[in-house]
Jmol script that loads the backbone (N, CA, C; Angstrom):
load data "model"
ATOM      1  N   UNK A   1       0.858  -1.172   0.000  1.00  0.00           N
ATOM      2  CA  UNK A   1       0.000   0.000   0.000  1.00  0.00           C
ATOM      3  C   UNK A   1       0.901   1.232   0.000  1.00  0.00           C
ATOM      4  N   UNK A   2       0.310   2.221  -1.010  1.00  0.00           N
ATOM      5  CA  UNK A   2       1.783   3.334  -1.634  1.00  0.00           C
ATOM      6  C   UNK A   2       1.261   4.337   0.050  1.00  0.00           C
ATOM      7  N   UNK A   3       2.307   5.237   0.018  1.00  0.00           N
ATOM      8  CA  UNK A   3       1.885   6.055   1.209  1.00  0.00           C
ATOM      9  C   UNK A   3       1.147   7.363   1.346  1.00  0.00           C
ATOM     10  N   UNK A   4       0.190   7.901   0.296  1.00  0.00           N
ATOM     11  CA  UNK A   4      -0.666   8.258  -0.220  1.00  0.00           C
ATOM     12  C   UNK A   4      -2.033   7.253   0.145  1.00  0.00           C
ATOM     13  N   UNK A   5      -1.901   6.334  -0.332  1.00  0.00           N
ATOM     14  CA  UNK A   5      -3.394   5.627   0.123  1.00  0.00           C
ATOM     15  C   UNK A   5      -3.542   4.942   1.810  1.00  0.00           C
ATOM     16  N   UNK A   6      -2.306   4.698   2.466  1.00  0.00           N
ATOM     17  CA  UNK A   6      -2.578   4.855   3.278  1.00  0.00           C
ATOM     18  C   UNK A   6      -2.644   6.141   4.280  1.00  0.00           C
ATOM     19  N   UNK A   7      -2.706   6.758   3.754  1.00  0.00           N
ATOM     20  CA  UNK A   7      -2.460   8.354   4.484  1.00  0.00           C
ATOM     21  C   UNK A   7      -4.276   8.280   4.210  1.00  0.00           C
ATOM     22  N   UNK A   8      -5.225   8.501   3.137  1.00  0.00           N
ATOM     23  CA  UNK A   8      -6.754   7.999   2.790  1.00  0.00           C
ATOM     24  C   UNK A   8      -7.163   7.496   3.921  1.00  0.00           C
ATOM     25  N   UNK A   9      -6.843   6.211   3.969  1.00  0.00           N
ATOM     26  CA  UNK A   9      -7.432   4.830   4.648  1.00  0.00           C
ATOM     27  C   UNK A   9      -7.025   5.515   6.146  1.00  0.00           C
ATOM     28  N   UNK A  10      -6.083   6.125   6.545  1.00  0.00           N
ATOM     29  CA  UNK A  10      -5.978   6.590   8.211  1.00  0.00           C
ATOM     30  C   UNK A  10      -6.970   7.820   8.231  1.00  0.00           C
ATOM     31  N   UNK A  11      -7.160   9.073   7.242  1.00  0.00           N
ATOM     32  CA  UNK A  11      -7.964   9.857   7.143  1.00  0.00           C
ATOM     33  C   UNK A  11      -9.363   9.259   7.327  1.00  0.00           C
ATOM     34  N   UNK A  12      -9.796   8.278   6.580  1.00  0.00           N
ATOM     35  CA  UNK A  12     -11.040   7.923   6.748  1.00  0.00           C
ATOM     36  C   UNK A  12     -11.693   7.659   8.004  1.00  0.00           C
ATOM     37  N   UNK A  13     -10.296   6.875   8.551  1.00  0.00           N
ATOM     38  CA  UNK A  13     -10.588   5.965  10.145  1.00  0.00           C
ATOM     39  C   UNK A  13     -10.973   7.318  10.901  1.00  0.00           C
ATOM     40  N   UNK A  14     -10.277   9.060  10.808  1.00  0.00           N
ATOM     41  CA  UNK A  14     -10.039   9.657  11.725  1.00  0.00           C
ATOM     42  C   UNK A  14     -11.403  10.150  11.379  1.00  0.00           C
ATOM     43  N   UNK A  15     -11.963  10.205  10.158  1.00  0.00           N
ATOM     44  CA  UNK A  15     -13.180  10.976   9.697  1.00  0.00           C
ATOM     45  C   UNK A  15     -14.582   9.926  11.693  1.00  0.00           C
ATOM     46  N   UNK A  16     -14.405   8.427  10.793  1.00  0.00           N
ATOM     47  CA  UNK A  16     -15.155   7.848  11.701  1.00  0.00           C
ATOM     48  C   UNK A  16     -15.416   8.324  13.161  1.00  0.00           C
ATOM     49  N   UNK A  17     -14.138   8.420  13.379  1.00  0.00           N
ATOM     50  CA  UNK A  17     -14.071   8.486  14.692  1.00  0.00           C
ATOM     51  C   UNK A  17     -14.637   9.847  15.339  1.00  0.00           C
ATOM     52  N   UNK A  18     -14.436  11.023  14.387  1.00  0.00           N
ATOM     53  CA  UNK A  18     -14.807  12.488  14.685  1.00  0.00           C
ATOM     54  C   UNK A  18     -16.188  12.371  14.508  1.00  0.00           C
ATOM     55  N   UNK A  19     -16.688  11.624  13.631  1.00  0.00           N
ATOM     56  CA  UNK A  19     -18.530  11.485  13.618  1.00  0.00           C
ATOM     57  C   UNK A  19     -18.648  11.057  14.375  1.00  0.00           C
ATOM     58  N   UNK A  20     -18.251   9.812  15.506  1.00  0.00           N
ATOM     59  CA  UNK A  20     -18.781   9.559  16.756  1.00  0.00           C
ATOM     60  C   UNK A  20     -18.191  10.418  18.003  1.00  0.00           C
ATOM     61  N   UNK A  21     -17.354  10.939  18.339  1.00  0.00           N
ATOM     62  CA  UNK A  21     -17.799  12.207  18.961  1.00  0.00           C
ATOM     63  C   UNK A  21     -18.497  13.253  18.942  1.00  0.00           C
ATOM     64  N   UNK A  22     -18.573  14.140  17.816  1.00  0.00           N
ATOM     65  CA  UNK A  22     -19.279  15.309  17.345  1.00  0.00           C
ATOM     66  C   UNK A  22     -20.404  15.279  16.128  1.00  0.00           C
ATOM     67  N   UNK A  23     -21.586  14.194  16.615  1.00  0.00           N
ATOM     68  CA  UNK A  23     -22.268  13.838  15.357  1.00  0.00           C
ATOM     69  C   UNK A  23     -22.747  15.284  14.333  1.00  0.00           C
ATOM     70  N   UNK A  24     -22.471  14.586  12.731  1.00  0.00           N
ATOM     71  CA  UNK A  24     -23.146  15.685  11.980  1.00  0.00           C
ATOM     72  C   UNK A  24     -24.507  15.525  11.501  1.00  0.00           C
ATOM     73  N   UNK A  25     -24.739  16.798  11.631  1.00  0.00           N
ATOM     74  CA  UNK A  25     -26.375  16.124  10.472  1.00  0.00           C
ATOM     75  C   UNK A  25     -26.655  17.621   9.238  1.00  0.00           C
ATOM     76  N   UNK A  26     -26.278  16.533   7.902  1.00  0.00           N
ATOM     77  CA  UNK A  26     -25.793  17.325   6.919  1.00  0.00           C
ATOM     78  C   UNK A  26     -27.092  17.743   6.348  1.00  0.00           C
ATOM     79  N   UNK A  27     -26.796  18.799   5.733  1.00  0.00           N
ATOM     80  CA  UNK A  27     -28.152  19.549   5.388  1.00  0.00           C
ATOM     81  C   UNK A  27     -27.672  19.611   3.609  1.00  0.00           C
ATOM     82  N   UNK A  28     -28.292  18.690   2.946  1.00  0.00           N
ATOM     83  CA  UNK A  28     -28.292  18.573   1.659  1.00  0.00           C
ATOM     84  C   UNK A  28     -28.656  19.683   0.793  1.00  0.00           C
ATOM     85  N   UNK A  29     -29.709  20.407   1.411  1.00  0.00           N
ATOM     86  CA  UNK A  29     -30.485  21.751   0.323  1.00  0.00           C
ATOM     87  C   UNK A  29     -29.602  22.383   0.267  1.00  0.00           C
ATOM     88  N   UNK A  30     -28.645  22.446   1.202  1.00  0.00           N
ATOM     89  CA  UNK A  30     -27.554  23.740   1.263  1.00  0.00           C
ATOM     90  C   UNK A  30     -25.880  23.229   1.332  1.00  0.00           C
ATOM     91  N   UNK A  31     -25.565  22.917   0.538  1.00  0.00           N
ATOM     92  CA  UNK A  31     -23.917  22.297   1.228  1.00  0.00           C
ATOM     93  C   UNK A  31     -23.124  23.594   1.489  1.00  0.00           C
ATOM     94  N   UNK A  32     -22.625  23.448   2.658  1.00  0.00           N
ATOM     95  CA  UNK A  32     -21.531  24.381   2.806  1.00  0.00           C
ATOM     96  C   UNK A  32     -20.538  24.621   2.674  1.00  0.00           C
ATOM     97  N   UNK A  33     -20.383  23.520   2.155  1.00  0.00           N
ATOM     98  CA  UNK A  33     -18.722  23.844   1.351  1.00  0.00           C
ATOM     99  C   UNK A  33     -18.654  22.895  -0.203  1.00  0.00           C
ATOM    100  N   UNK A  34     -17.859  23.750  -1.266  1.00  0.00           N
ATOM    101  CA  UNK A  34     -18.301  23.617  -2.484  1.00  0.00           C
ATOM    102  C   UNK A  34     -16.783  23.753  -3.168  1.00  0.00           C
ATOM    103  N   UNK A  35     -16.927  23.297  -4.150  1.00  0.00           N
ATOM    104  CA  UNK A  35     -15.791  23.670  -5.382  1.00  0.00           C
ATOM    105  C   UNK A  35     -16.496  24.824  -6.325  1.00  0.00           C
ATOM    106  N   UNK A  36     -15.743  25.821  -6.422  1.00  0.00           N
ATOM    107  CA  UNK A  36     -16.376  27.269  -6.939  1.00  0.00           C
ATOM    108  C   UNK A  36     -15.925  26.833  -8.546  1.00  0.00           C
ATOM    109  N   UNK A  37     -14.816  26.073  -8.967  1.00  0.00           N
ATOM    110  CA  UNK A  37     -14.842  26.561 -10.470  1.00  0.00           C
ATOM    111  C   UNK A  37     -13.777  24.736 -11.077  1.00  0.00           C
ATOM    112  N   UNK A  38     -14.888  23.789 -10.581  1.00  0.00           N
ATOM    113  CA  UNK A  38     -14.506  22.746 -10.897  1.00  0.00           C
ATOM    114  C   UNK A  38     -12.798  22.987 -12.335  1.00  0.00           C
ATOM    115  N   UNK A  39     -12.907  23.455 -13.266  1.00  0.00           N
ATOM    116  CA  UNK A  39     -11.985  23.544 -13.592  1.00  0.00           C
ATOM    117  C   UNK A  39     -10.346  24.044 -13.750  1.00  0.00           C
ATOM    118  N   UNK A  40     -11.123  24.574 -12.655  1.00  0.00           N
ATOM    119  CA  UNK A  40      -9.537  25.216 -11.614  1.00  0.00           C
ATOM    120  C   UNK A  40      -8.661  24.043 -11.176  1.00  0.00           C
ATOM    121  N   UNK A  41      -9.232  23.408 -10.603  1.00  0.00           N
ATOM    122  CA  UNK A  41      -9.045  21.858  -9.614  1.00  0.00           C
ATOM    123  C   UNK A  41      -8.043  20.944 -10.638  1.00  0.00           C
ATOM    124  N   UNK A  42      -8.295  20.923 -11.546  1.00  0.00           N
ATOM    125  CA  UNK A  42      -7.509  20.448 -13.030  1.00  0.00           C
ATOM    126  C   UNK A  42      -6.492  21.099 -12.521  1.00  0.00           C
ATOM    127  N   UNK A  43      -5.995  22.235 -13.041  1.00  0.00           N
ATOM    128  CA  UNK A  43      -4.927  23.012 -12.963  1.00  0.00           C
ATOM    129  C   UNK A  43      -4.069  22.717 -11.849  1.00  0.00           C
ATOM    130  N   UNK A  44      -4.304  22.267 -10.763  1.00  0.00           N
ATOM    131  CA  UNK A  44      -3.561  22.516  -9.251  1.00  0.00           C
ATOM    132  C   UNK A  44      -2.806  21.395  -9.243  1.00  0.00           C
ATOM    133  N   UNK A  45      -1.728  21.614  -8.794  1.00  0.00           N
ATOM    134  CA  UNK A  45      -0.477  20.602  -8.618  1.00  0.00           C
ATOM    135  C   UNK A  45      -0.252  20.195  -7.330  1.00  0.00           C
ATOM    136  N   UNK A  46      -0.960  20.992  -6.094  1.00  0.00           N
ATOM    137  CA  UNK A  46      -1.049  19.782  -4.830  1.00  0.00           C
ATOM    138  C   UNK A  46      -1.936  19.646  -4.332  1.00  0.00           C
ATOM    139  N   UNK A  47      -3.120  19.846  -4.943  1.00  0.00           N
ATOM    140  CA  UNK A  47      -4.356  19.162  -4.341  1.00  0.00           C
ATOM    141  C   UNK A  47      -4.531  19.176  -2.723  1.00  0.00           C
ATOM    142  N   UNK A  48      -4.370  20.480  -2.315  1.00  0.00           N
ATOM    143  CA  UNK A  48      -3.746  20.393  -0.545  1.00  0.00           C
ATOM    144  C   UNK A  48      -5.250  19.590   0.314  1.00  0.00           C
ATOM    145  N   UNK A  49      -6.521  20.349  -0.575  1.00  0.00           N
ATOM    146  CA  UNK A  49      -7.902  20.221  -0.233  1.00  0.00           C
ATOM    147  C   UNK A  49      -8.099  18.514   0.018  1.00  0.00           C
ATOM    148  N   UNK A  50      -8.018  17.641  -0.814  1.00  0.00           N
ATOM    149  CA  UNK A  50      -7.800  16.668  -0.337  1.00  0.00           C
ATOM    150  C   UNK A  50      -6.626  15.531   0.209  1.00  0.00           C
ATOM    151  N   UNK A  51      -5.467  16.269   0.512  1.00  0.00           N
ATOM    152  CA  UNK A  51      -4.791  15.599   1.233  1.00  0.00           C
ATOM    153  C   UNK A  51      -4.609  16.092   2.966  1.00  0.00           C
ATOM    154  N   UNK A  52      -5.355  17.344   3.059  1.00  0.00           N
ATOM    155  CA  UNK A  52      -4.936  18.049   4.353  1.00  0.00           C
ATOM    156  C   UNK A  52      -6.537  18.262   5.009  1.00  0.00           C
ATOM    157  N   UNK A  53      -7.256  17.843   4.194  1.00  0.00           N
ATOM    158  CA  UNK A  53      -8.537  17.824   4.810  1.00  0.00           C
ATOM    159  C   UNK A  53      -8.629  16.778   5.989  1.00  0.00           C
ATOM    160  N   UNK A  54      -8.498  16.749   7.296  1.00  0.00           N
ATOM    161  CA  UNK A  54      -8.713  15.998   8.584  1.00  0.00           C
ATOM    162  C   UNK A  54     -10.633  14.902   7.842  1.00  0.00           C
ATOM    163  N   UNK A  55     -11.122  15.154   7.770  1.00  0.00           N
ATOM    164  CA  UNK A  55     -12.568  14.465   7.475  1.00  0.00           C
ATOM    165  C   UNK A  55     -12.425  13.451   6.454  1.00  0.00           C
ATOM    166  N   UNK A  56     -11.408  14.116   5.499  1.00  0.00           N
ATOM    167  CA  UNK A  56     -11.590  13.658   4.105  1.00  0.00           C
ATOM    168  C   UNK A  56     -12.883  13.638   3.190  1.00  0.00           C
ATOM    169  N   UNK A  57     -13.216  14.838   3.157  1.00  0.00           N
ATOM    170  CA  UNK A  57     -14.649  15.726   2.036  1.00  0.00           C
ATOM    171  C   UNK A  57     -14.149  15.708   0.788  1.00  0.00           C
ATOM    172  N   UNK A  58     -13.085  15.602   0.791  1.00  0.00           N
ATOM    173  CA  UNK A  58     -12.303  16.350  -0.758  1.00  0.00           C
ATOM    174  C   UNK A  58     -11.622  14.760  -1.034  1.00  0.00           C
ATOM    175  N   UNK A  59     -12.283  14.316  -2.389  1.00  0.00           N
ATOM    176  CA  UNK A  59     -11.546  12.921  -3.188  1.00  0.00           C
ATOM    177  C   UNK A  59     -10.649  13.194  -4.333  1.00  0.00           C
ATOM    178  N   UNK A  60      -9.947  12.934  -4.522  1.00  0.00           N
ATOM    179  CA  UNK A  60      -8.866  13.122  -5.716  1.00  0.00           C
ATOM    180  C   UNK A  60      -9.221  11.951  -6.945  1.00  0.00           C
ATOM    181  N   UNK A  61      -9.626  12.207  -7.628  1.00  0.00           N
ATOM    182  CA  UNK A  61      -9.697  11.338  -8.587  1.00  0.00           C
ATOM    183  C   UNK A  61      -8.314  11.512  -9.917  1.00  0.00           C
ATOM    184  N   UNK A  62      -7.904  10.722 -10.121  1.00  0.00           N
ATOM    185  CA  UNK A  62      -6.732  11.095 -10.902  1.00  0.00           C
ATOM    186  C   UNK A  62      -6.525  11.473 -12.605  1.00  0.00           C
ATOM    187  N   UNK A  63      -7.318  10.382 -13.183  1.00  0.00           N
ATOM    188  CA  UNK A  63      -7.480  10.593 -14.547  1.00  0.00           C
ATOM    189  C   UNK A  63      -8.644  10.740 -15.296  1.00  0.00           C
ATOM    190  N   UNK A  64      -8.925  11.836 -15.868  1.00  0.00           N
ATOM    191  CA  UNK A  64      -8.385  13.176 -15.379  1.00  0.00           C
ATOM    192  C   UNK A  64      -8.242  13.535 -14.317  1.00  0.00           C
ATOM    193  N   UNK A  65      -7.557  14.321 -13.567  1.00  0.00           N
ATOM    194  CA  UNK A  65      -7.841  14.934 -12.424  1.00  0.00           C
ATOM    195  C   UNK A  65      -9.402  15.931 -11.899  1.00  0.00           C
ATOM    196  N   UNK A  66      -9.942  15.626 -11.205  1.00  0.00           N
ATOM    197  CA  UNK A  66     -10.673  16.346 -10.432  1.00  0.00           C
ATOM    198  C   UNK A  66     -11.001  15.908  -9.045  1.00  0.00           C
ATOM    199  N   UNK A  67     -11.325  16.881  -8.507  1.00  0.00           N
ATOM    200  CA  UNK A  67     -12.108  16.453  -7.119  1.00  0.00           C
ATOM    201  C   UNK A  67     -13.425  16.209  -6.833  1.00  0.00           C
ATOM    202  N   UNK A  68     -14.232  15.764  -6.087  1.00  0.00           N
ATOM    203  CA  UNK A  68     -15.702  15.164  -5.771  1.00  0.00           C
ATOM    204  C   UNK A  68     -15.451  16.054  -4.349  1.00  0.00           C
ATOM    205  N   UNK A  69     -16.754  16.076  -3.942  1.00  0.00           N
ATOM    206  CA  UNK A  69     -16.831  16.707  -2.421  1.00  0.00           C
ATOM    207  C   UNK A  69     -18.153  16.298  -2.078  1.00  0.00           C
ATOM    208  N   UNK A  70     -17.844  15.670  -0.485  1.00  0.00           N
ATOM    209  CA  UNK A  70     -18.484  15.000   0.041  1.00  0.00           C
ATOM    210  C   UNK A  70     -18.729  16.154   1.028  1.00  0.00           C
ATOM    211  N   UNK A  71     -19.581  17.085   1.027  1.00  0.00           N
ATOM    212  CA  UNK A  71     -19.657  17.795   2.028  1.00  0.00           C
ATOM    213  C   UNK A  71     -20.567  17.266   3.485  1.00  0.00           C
ATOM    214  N   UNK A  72     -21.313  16.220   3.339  1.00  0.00           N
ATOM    215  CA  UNK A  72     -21.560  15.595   4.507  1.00  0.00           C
ATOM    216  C   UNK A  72     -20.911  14.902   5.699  1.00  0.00           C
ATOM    217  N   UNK A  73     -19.556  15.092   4.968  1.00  0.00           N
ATOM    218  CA  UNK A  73     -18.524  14.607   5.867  1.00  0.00           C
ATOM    219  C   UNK A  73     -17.659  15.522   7.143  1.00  0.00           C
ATOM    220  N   UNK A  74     -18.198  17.396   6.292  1.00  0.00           N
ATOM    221  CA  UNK A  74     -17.343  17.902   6.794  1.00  0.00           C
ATOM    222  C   UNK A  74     -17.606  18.244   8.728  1.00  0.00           C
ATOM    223  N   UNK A  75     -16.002  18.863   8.833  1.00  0.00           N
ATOM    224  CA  UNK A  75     -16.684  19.113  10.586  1.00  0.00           C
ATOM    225  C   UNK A  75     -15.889  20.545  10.720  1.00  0.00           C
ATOM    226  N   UNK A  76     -16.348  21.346   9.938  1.00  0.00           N
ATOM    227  CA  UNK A  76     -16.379  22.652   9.556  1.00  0.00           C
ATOM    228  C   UNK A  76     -14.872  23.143   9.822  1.00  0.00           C
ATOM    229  N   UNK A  77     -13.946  22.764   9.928  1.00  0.00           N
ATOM    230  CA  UNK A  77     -12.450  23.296  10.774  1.00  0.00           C
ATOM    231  C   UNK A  77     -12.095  24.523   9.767  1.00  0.00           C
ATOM    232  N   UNK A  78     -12.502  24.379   8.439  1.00  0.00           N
ATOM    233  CA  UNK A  78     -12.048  25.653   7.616  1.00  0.00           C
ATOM    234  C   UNK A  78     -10.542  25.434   6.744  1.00  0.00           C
ATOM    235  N   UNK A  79     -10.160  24.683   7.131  1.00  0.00           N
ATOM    236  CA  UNK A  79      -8.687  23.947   6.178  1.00  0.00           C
ATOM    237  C   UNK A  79      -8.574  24.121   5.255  1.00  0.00           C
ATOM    238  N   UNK A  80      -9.758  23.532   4.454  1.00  0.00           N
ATOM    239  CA  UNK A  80      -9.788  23.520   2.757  1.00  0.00           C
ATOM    240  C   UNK A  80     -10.050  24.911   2.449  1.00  0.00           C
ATOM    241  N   UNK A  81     -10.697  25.780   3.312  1.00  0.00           N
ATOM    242  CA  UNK A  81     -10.735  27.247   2.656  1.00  0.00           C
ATOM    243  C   UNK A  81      -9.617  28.147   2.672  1.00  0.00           C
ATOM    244  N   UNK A  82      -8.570  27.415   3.540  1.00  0.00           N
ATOM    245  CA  UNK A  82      -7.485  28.308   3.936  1.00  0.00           C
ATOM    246  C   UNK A  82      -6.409  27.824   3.365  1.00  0.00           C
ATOM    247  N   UNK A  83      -6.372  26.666   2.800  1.00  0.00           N
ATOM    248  CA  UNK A  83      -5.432  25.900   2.184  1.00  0.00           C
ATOM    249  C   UNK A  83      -5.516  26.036   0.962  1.00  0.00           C
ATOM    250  N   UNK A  84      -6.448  26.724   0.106  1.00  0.00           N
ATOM    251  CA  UNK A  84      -6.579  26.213  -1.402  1.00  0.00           C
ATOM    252  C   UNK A  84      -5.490  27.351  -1.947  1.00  0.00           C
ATOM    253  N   UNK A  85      -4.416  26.735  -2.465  1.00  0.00           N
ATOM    254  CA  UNK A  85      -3.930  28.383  -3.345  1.00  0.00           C
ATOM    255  C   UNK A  85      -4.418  28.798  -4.364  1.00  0.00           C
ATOM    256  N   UNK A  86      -6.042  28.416  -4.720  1.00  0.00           N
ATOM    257  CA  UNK A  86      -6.578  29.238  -5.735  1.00  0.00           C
ATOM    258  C   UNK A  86      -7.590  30.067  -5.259  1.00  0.00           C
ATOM    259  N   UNK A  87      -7.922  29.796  -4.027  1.00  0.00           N
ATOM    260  CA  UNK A  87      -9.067  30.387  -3.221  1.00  0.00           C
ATOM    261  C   UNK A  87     -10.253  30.054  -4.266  1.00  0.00           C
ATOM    262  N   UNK A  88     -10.462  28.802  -4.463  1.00  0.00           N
ATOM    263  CA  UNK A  88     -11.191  27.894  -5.101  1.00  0.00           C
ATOM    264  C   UNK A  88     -12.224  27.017  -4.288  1.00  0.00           C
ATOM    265  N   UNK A  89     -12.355  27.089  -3.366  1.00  0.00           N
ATOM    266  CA  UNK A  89     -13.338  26.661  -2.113  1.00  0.00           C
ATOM    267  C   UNK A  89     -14.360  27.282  -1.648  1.00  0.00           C
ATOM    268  N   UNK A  90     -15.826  27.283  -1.813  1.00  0.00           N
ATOM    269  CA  UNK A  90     -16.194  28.199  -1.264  1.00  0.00           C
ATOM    270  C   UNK A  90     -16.798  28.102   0.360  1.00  0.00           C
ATOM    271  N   UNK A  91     -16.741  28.358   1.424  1.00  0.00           N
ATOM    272  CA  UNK A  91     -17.360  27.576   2.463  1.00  0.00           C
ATOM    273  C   UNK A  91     -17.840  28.669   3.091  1.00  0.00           C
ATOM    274  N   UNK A  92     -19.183  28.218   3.989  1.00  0.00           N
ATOM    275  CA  UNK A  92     -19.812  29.027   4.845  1.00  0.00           C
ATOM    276  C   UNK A  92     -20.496  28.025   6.005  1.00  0.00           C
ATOM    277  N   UNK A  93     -20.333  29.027   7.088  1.00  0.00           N
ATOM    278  CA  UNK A  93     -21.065  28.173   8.329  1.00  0.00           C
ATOM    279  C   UNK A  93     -22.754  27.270   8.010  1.00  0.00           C
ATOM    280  N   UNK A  94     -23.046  25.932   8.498  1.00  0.00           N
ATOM    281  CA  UNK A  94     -24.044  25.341   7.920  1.00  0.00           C
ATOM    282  C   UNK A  94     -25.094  26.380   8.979  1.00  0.00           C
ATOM    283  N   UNK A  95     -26.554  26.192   7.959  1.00  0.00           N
ATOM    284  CA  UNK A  95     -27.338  26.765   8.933  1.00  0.00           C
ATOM    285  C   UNK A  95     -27.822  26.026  10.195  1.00  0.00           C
ATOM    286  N   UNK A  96     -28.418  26.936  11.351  1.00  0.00           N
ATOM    287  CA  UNK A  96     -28.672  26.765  12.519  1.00  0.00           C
ATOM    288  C   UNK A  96     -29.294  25.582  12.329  1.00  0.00           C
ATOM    289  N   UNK A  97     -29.161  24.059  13.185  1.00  0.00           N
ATOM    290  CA  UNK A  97     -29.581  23.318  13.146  1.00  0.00           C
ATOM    291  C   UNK A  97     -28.872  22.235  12.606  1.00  0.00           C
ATOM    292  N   UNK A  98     -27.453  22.339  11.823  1.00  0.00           N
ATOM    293  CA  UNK A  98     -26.992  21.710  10.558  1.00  0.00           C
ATOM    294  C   UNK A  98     -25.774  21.697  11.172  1.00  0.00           C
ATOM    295  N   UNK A  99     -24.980  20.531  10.708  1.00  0.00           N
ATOM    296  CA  UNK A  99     -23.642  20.559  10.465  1.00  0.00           C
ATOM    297  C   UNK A  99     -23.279  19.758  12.072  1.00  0.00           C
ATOM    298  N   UNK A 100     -22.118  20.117  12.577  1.00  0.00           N
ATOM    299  CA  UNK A 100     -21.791  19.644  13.833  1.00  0.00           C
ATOM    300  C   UNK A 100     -22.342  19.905  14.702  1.00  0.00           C
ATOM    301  N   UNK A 101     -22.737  18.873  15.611  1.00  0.00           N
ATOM    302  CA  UNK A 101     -23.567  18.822  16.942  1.00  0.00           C
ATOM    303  C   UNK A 101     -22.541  18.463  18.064  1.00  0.00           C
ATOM    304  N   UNK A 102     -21.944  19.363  18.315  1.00  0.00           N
ATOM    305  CA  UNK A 102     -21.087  19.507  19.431  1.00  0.00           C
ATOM    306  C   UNK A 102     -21.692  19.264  21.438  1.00  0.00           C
ATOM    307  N   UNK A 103     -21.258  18.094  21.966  1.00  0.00           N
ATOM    308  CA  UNK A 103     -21.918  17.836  23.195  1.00  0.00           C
ATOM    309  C   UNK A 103     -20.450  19.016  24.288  1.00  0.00           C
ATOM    310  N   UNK A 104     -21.953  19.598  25.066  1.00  0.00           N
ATOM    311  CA  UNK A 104     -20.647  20.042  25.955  1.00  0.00           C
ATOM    312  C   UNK A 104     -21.468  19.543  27.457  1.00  0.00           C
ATOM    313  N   UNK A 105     -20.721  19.570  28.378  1.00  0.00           N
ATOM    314  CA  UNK A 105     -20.488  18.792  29.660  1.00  0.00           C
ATOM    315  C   UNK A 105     -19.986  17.727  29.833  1.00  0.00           C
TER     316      UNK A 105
END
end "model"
wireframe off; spacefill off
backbone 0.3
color backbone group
């Protein structure tokens, strides 16, 4: 297993594990985080969005290159918006009711 796919396969495990602490409940009518110009994503040479994404929302597909986004996955940290060097991400807080359900006590 190259070290790229297992870097995936540990992302995924960490995705699991963050849904059972901080359950989400994704709000489909509205995703909050998006790819603004799918053909930008072509262009980019490190794909930071899906390798530095903690959830793993962002899939790399290789040939051709593009990305898929699973925005039901996300747990809002803001990474992919701060990471993209095309400022190619668009993200906004989910609405009230949506997104991470954070337990406190």
């Amino acid at each position: 297993m190259g070290a790229r796919r297992r870097t995936l396969v540990i992302t995924r495990q960490v995705a699991a594990r963050l849904a059972e602490l901080a359950p989400i409940r994704p709000d489909t009518a509205h995703p909050h985080v998006a790819i603004r110009h799918p053909e930008a994503c072509r262009e980019c040479e490190g794909w930071h969005c899906a390798f530095l994404c903690p959830a793993g929302v962002f899939r790399l597909h290789r040939a051709p290159p593009w990305i898929t986004v699973e925005h039901e996955l996300c747990v809002e940290c803001g990474a992919c918006y701060i990471l993209c060097p095309r400022d190619n991400i668009g993200f906004r807080w989910p609405r009230p009711g949506y997104g991470v359900a954070n337990r406190y006590g």
